[in-house]
Z-matrix of the N, CA and C atoms (Angstrom, degrees):
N
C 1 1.444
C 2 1.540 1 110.46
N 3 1.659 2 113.83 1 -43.70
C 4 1.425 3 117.66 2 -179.12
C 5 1.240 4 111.71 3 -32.74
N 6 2.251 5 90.45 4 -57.12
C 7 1.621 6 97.02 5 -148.96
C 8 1.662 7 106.81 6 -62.44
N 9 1.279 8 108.10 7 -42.12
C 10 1.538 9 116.82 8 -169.50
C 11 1.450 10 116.24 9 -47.93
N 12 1.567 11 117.71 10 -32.07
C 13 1.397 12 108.53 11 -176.40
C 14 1.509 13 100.48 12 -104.98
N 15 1.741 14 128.41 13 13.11
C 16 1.566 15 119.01 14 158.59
C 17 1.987 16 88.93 15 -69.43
N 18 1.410 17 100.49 16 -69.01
C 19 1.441 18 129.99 17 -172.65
C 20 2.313 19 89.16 18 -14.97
N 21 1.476 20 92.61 19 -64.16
C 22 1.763 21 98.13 20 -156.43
C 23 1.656 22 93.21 21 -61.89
N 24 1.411 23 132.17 22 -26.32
C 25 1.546 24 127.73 23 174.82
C 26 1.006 25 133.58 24 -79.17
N 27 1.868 26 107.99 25 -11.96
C 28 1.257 27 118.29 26 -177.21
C 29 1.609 28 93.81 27 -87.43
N 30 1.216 29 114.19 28 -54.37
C 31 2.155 30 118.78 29 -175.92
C 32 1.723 31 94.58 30 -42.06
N 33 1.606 32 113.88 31 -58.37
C 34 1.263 33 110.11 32 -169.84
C 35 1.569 34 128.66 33 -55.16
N 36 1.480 35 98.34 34 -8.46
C 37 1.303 36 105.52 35 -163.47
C 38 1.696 37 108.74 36 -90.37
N 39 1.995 38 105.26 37 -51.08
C 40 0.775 39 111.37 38 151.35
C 41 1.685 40 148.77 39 -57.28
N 42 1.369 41 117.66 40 -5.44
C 43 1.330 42 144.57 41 149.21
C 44 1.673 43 119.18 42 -53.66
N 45 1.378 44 96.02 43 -46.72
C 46 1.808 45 104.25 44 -177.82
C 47 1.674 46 101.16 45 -99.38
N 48 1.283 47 115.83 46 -1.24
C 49 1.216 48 111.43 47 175.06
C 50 1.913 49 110.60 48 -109.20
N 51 0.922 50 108.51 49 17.29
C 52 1.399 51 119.62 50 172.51
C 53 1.581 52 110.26 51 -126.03
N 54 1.700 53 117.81 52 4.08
C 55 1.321 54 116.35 53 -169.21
C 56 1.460 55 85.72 54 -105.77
N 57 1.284 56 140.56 55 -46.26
C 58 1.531 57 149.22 56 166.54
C 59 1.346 58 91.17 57 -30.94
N 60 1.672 59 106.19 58 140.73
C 61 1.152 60 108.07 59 142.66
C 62 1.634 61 127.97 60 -80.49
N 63 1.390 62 119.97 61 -164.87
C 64 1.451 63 118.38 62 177.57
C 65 1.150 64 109.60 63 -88.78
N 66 0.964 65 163.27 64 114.95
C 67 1.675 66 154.49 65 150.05
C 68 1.384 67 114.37 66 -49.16
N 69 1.260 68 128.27 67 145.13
C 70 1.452 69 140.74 68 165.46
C 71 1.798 70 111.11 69 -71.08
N 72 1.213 71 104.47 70 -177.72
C 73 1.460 72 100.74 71 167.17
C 74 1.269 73 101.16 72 -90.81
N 75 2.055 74 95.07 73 155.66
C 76 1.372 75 104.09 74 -159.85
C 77 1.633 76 129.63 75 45.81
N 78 1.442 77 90.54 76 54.83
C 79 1.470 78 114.62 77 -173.03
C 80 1.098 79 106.26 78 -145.09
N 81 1.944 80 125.58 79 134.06
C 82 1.092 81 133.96 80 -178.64
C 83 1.864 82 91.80 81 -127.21
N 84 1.378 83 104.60 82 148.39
C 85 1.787 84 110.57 83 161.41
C 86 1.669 85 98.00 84 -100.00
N 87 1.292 86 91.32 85 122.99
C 88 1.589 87 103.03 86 171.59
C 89 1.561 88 115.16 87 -81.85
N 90 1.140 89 135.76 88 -5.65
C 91 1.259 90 153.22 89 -148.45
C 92 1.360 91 133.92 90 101.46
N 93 1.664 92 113.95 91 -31.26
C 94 1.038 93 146.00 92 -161.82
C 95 1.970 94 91.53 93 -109.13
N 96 0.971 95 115.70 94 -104.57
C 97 1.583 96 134.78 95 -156.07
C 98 1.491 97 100.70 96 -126.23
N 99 1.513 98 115.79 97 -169.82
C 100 2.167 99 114.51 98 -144.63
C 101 1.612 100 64.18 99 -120.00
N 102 1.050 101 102.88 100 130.92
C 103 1.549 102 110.38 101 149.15
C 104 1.850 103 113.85 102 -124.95
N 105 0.953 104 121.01 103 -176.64
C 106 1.741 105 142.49 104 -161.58
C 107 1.257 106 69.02 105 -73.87
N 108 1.598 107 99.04 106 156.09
C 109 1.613 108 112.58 107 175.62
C 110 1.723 109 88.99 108 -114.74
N 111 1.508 110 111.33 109 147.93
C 112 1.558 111 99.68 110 -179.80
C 113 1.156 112 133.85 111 -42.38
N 114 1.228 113 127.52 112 149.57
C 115 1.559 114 134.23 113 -171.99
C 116 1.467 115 118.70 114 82.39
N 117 1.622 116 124.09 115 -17.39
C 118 1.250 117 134.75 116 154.54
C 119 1.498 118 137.82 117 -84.97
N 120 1.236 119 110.76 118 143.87
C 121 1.768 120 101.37 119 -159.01
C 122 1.780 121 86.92 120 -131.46
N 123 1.590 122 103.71 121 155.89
C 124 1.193 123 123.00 122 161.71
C 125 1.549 124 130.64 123 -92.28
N 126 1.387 125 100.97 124 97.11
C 127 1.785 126 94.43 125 -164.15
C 128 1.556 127 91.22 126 -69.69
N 129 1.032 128 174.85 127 -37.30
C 130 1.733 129 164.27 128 138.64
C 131 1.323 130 94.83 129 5.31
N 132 1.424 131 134.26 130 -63.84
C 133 1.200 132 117.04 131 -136.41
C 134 2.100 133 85.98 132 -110.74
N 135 1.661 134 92.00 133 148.51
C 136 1.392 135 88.77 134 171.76
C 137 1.292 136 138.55 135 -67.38
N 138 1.887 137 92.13 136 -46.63
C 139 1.550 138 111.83 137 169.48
C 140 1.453 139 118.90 138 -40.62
N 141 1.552 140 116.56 139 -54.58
C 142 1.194 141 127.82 140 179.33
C 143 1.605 142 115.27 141 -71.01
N 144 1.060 143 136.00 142 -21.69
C 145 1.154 144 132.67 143 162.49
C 146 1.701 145 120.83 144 -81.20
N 147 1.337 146 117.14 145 -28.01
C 148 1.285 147 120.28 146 169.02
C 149 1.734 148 100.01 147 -72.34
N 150 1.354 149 124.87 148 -60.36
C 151 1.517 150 108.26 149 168.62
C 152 1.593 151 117.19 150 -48.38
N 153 1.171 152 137.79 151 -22.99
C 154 1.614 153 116.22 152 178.92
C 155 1.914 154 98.69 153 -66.03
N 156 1.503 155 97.62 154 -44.02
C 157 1.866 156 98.43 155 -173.56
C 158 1.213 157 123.90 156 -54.24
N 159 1.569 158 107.43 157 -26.71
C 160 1.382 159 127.00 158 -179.61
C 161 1.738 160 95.38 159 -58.36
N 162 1.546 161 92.32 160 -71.65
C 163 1.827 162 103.72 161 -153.48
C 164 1.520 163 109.67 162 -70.05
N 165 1.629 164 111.99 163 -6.45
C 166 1.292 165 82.19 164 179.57
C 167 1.897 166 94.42 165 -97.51
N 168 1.029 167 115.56 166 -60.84
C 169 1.737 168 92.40 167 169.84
C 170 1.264 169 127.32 168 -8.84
N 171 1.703 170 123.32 169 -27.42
C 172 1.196 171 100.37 170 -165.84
C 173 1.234 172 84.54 171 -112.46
N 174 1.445 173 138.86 172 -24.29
C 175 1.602 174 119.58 173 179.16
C 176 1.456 175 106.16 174 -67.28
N 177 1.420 176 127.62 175 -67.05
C 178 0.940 177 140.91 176 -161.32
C 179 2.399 178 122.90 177 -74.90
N 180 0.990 179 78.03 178 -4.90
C 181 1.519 180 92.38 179 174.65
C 182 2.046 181 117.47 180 -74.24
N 183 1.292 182 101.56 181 113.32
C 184 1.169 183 116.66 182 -168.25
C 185 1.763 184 126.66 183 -144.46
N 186 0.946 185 134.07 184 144.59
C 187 1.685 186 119.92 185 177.64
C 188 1.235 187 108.57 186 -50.77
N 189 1.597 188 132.79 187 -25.81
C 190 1.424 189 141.71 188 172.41
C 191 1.513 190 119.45 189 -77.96
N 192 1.152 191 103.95 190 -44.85
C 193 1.444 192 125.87 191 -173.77
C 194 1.209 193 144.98 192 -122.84
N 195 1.548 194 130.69 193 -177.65
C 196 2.079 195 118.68 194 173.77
C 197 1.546 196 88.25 195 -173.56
N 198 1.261 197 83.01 196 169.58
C 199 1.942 198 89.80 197 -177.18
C 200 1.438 199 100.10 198 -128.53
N 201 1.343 200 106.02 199 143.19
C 202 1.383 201 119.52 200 166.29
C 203 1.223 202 136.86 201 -120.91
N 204 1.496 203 131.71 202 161.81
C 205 2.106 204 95.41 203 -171.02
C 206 1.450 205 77.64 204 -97.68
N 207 1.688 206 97.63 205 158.30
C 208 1.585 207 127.50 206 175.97
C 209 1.352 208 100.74 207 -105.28
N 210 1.105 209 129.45 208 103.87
C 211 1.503 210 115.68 209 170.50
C 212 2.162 211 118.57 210 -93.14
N 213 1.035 212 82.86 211 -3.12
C 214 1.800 213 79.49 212 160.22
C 215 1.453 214 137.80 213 -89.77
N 216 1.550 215 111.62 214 38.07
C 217 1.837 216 108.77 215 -157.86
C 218 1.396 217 71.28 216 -83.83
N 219 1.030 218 155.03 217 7.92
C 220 1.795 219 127.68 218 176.71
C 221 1.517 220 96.27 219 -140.91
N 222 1.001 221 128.64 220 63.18
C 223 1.269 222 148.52 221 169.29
C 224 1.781 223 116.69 222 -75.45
N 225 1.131 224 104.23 223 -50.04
C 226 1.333 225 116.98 224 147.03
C 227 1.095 226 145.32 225 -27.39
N 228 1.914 227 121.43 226 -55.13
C 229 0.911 228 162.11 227 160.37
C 230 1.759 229 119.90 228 -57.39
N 231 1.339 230 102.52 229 111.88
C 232 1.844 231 102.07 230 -173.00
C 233 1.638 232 110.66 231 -45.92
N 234 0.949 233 115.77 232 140.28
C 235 1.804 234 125.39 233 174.34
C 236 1.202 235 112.11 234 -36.87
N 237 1.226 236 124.43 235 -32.20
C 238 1.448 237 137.78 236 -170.99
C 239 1.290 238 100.03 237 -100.49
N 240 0.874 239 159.65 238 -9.47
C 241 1.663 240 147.06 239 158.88
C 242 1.727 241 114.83 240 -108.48
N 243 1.186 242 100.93 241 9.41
C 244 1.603 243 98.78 242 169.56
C 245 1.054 244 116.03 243 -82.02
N 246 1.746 245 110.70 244 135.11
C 247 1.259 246 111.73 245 -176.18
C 248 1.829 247 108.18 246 -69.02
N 249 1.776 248 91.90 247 169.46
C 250 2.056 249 107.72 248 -170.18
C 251 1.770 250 81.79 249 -64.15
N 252 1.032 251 116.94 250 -69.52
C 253 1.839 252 108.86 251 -169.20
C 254 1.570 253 111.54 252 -64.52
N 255 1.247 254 110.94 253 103.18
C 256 1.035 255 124.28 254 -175.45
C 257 1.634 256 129.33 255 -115.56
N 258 1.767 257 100.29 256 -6.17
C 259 1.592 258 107.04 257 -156.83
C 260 1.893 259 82.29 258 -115.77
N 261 1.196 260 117.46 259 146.75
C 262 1.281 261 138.27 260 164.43
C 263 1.628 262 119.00 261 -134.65
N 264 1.316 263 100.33 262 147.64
C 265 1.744 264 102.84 263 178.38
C 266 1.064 265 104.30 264 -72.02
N 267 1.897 266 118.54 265 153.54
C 268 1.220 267 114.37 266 176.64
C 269 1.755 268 103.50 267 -141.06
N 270 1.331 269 106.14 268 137.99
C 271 1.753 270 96.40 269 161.37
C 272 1.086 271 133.67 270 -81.17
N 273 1.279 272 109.52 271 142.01
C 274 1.399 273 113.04 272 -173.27
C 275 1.781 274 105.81 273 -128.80
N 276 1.517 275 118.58 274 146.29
C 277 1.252 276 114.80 275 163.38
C 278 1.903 277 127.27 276 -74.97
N 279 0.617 278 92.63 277 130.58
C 280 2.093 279 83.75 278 168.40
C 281 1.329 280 103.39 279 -69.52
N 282 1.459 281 111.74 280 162.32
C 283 1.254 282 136.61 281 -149.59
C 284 1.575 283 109.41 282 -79.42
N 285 1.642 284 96.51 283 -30.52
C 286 1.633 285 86.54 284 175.48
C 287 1.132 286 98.87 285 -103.92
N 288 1.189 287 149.51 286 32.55
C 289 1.387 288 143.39 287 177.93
C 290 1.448 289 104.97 288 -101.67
N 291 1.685 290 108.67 289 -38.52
C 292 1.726 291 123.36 290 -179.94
C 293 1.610 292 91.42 291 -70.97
N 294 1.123 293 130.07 292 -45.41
C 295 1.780 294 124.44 293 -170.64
C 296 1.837 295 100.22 294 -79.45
N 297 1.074 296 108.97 295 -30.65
C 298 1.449 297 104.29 296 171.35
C 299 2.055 298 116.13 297 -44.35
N 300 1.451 299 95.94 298 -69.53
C 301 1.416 300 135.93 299 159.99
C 302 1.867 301 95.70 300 -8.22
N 303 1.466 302 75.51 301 -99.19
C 304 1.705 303 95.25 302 176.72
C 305 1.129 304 124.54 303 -29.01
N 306 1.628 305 117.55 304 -52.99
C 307 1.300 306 116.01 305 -179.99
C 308 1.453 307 128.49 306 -68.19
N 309 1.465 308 106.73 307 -3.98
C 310 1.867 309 127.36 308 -158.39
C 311 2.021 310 80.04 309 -96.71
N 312 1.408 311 108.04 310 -51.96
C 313 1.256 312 98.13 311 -161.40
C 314 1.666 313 114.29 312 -88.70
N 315 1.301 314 102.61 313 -11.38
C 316 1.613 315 102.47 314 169.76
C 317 1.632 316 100.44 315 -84.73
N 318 1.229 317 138.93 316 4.35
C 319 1.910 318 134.07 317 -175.08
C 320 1.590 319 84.09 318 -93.40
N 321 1.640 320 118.07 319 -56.69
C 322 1.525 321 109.71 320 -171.75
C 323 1.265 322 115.79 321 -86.84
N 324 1.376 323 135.27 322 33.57
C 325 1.152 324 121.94 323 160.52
C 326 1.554 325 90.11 324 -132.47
N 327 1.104 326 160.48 325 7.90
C 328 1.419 327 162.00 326 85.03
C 329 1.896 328 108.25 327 -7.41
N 330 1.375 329 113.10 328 -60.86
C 331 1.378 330 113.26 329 -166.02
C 332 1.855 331 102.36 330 -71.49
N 333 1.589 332 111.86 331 -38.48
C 334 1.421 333 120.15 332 -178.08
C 335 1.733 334 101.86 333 -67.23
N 336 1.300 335 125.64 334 -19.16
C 337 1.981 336 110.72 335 172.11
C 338 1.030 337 94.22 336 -107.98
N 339 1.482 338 147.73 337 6.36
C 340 1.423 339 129.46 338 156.14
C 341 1.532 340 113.89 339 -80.52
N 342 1.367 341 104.71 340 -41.24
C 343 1.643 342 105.35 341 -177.41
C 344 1.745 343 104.24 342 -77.53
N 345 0.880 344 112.77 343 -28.92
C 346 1.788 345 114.06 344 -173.24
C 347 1.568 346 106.13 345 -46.28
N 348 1.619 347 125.36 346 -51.19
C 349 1.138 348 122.09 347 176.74
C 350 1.265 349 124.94 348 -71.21
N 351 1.292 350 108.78 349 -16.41
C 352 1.358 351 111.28 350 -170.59
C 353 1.815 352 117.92 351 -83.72
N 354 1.571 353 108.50 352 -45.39
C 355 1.083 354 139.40 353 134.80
C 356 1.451 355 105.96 354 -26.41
N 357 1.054 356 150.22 355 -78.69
C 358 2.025 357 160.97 356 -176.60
C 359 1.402 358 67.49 357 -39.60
N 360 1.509 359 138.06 358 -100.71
C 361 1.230 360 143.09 359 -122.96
C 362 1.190 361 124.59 360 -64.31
N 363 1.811 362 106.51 361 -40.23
C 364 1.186 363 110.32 362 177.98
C 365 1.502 364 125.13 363 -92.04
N 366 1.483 365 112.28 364 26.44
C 367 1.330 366 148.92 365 160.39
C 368 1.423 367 111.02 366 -75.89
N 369 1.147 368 95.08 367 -87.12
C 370 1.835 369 112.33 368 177.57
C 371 1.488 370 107.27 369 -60.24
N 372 1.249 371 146.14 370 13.91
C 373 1.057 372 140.14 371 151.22
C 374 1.615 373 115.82 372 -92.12
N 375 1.367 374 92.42 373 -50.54
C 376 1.544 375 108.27 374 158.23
C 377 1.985 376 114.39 375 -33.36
N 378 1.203 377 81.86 376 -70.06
C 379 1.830 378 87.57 377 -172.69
C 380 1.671 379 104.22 378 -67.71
N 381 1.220 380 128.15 379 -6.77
C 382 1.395 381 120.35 380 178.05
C 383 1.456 382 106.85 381 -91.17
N 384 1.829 383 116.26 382 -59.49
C 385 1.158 384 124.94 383 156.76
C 386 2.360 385 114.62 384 -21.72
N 387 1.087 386 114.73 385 -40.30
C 388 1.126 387 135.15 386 176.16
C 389 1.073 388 122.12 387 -49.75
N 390 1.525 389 100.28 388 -79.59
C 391 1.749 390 120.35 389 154.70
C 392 1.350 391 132.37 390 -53.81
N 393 1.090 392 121.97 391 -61.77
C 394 1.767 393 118.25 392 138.82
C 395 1.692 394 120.15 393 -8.45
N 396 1.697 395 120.81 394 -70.51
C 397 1.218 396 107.74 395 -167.18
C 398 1.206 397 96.43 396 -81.98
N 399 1.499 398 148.34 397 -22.96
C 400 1.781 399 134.58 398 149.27
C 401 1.187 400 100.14 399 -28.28
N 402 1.144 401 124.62 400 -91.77
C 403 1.301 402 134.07 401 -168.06
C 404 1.754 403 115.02 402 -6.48
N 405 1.572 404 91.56 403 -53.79
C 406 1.280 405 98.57 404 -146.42
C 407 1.610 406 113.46 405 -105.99
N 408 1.600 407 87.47 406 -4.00
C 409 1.836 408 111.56 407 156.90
C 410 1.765 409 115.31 408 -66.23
N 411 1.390 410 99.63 409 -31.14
C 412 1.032 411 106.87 410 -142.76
C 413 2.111 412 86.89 411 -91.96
N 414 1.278 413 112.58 412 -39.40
C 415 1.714 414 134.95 413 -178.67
C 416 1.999 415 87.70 414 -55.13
N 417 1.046 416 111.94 415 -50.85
C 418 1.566 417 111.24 416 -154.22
C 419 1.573 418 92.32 417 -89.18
N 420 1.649 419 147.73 418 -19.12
C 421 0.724 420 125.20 419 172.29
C 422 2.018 421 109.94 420 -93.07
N 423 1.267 422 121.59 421 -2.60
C 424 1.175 423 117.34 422 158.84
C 425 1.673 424 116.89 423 -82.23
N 426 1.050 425 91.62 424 -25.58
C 427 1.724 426 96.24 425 177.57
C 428 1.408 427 106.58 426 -55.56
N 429 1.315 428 111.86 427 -50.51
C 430 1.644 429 115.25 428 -155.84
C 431 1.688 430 103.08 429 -91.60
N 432 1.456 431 115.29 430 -4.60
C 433 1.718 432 108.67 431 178.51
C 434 1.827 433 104.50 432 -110.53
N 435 0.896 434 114.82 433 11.18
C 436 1.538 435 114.18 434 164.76
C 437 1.592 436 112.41 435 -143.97
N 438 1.033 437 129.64 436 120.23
C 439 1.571 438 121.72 437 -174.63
C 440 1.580 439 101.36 438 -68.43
N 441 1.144 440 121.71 439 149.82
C 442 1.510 441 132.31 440 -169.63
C 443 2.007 442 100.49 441 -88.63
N 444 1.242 443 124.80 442 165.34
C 445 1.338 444 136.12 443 -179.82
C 446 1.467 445 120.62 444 -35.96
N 447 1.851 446 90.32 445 -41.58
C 448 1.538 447 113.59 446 -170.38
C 449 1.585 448 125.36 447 -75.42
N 450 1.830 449 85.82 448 -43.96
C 451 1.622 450 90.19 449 156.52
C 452 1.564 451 127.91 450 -94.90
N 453 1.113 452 107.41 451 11.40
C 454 1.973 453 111.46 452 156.00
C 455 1.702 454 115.82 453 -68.41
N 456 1.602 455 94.87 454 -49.13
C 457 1.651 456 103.05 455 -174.44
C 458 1.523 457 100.35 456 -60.80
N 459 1.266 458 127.93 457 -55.93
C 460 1.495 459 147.32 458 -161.43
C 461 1.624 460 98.34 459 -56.19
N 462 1.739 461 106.98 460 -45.45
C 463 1.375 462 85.49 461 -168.30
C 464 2.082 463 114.51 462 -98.34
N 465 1.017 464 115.85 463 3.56
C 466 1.320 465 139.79 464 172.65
C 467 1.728 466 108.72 465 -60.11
N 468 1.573 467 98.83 466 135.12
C 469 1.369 468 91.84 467 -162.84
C 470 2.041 469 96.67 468 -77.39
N 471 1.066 470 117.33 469 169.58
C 472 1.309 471 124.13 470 175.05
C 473 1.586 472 118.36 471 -79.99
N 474 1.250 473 121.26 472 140.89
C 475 1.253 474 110.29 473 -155.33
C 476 1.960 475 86.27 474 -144.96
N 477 1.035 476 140.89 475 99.81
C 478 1.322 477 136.84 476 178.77
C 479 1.505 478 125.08 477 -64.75
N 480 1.574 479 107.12 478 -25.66
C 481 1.650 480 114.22 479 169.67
C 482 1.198 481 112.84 480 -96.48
N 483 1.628 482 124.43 481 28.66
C 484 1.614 483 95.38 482 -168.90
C 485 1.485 484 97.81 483 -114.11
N 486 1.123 485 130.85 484 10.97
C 487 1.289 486 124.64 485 139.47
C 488 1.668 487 132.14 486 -90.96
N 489 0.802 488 124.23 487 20.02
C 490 1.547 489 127.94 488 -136.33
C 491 1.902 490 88.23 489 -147.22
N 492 1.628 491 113.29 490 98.15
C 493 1.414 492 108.00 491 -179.07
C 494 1.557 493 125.35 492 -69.81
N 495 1.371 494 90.84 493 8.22
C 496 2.195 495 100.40 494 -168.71
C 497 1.227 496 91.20 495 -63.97
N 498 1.907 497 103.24 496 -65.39
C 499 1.185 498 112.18 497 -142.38
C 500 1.298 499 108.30 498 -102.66
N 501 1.522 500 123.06 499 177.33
C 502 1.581 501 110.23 500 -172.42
C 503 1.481 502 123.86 501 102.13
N 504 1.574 503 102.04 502 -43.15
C 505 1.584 504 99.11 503 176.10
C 506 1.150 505 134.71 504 -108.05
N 507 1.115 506 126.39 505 138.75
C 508 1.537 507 140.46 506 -159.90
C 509 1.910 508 113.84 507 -76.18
């Protein structure tokens, strides 16, 4: 009994599915006939192309931005197999918004080769500054573990004949 009434829904199904027509891409059956499925426009028809101009102005309209229909998303596609909905909204920037853009990314790639050298330099000063006070850690701790020439003579008791070959010898 089950199977028979899957069986009678499956014929029925295929019955109402052979009464539909086919739709194209970007095609909906409204009940009636295939129309544009939302967001797709028919550049053929006027009505439908004056509504894409409409809706995207009003979606896409902004101090940044505006919408326009693109009618080449199947540009690709031979003339003869393009689907009837063919026009889609598209964003677009305004003119000073693209020079806005530009000018943001030409300041930081201007500011990134000004700082780059400066940055290099104040590196290598760094690492010299570095080496230097080694250096000079290193001068002051030899200084202080061997007395130098000056303080040998200085600290030596004084002796008045010890240059002097007269005197002194036995």
């Amino acid at each position: 009994m089950l199977v028979k009434v899957v069986a009678l829904l499956a014929f029925a199904g295929v019955v109402v599915a052979q009464d539909q027509p086919v739709c194209s891409v970007n095609q909906l059956f409204n009940g009636q006939i295939c129309t544009c499925a939302p967001g797709y426009f028919s550049s053929a028809n006027d009505e439908s192309k004056s509504r894409c101009e409409d809706e995207c102005e009003e979606v896409y309209f902004s101090f940044f931005t505006y919408g326009k229909c693109v009618g080449d998303i199947f540009g690709k596609v031979p003339k003869d197999q393009q689907p009837a909905c063919n026009l889609r909204c598209g964003l677009r920037f305004r003119l000073w918004t693209s020079i806005a853009i530009f000018a943001v990314f030409a300041a930081a790639a201007t500011t990134l080769l000004l700082l780059l050298p400066m940055c290099i330099s104040s590196c290598a000063a760094c690492l010299h500054a570095k080496k230097a006070n080694k250096n000079a850690k290193r001068v002051a701790l030899e200084a202080q573990s061997q007395p130098s020439k000056d303080q040998q003579v200085a600290t030596m008791g004084y002796n008045p004949y010890a240059y002097w070959p007269y005197y002194g010898r036995a």
